[in-house]
Every structure is written in C-alpha cells, then in structure tokens.
C-alpha positions as a printed NumPy array, in Angstrom:
array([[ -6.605,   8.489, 116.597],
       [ -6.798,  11.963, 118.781],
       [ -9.801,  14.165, 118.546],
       [ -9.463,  17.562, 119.992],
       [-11.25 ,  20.988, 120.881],
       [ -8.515,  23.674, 121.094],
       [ -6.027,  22.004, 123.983],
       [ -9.172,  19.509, 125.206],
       [ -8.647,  16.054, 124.051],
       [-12.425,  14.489, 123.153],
       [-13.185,  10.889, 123.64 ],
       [-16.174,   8.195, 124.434],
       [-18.19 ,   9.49 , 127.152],
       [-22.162,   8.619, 126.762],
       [-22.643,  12.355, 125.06 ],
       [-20.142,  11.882, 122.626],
       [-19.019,   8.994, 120.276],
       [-16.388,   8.485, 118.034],
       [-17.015,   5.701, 115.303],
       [-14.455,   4.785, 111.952],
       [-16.327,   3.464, 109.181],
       [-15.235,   2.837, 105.275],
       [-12.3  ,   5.586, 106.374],
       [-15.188,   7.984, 107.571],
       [-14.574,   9.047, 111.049],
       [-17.922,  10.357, 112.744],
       [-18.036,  12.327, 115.738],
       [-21.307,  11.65 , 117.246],
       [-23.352,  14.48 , 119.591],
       [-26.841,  14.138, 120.078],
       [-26.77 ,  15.891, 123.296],
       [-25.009,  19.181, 121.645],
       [-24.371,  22.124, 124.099],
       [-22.798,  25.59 , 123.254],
       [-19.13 ,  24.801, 124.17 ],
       [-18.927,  21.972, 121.735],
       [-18.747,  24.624, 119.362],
       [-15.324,  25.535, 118.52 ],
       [-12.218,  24.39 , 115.792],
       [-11.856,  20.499, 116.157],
       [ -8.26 ,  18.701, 115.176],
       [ -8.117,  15.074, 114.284],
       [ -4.631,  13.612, 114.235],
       [ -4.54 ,  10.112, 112.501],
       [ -1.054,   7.965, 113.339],
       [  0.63 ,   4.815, 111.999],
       [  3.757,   3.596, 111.706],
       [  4.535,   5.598, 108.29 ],
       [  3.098,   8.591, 110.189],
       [  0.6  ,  11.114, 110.899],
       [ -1.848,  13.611, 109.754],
       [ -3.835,  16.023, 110.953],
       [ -7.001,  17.712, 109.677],
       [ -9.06 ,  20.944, 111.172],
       [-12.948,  21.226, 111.274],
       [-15.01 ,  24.108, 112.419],
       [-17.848,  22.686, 114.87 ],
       [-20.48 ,  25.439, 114.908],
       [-24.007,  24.396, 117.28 ],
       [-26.981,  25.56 , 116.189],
       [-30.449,  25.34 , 118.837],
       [-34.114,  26.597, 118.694],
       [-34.27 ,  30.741, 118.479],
       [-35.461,  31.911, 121.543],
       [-38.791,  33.819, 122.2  ],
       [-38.781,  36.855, 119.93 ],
       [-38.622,  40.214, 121.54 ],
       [-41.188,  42.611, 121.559],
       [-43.082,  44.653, 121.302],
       [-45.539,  43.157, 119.16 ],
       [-46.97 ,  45.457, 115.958],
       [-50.131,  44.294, 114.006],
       [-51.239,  46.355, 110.773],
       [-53.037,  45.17 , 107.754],
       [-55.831,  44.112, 109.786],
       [-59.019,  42.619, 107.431],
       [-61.555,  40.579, 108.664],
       [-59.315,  37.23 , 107.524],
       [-55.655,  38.251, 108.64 ],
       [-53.512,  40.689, 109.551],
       [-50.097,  41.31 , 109.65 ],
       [-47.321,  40.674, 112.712],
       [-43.83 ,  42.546, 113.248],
       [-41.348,  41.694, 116.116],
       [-37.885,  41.912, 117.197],
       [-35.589,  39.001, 116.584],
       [-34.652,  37.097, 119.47 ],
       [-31.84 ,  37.708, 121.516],
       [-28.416,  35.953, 120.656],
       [-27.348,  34.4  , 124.098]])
C-alpha cells in the first residue's frame, strides 16, 4: 500500500498512522496541522494489480479571536445585542 500527499509519500511516524481493517484503510491524525491538508492518493498493489483512489484532506481548527470593533445595541436591562467581524482566515 502507498499513501501520498501530492509527490510526498505518507507513512507511520507517531503523528500519523495507517491501519487496514475489514478492507477499510484509516489514515489516522490526531495531531492535524495545516499542510496535511491537500489531495491524498492511495495506490493498493497485488499480484493481479493495482488501483488507485483520490481523497481531498481538508483541516479544519478553532476560529480565531473575532475582529473588532465590538457594536452593542438593543440594550434592556436583561440583554443586549453583540456585532463583530469574523475572524481572520490565516
């Protein structure tokens, strides 16, 4: 089995795991960082042959602080109301 990123082959290394189960192959990242995200290729071989299939990694993480300023309106003595810039994409 070859698991790749683009041209990087991708392998056991303590952040990432590969495990086969029931014909399920899992690619394991707890640790996920920003350039694991990316098109993924995982070539399967025996001696009848080989296949390939394409996946589309994409890493999602926490937003980051939102961006101001901050607006308040609909003030009452219970609640009021708070408007703010989404965060920045990084």
């Amino acid at each position: 089995m070859l698991v790749c990123q683009g041209a990087k082959e991708i392998g056991d290394d303590g952040r990432i795991k590969l495990e086969i189960n029931d014909g399920e192959i899992l690619l394991l990242c707890k640790a996920a960082q920003k350039d694991d995200q990316g098109r993924y290729s995982v070539t399967l071989k025996n001696p009848k042959g080989s296949d390939t299939a394409h996946i589309n990694v994409t890493v999602l993480d926490k937003p980051g602080a939102p961006e101001g300023p901050l607006a308040v309106s609909k003030i009452t003595p219970e609640s009021c109301t708070l408007e703010w810039k989404p965060p920045k994409v990084s």
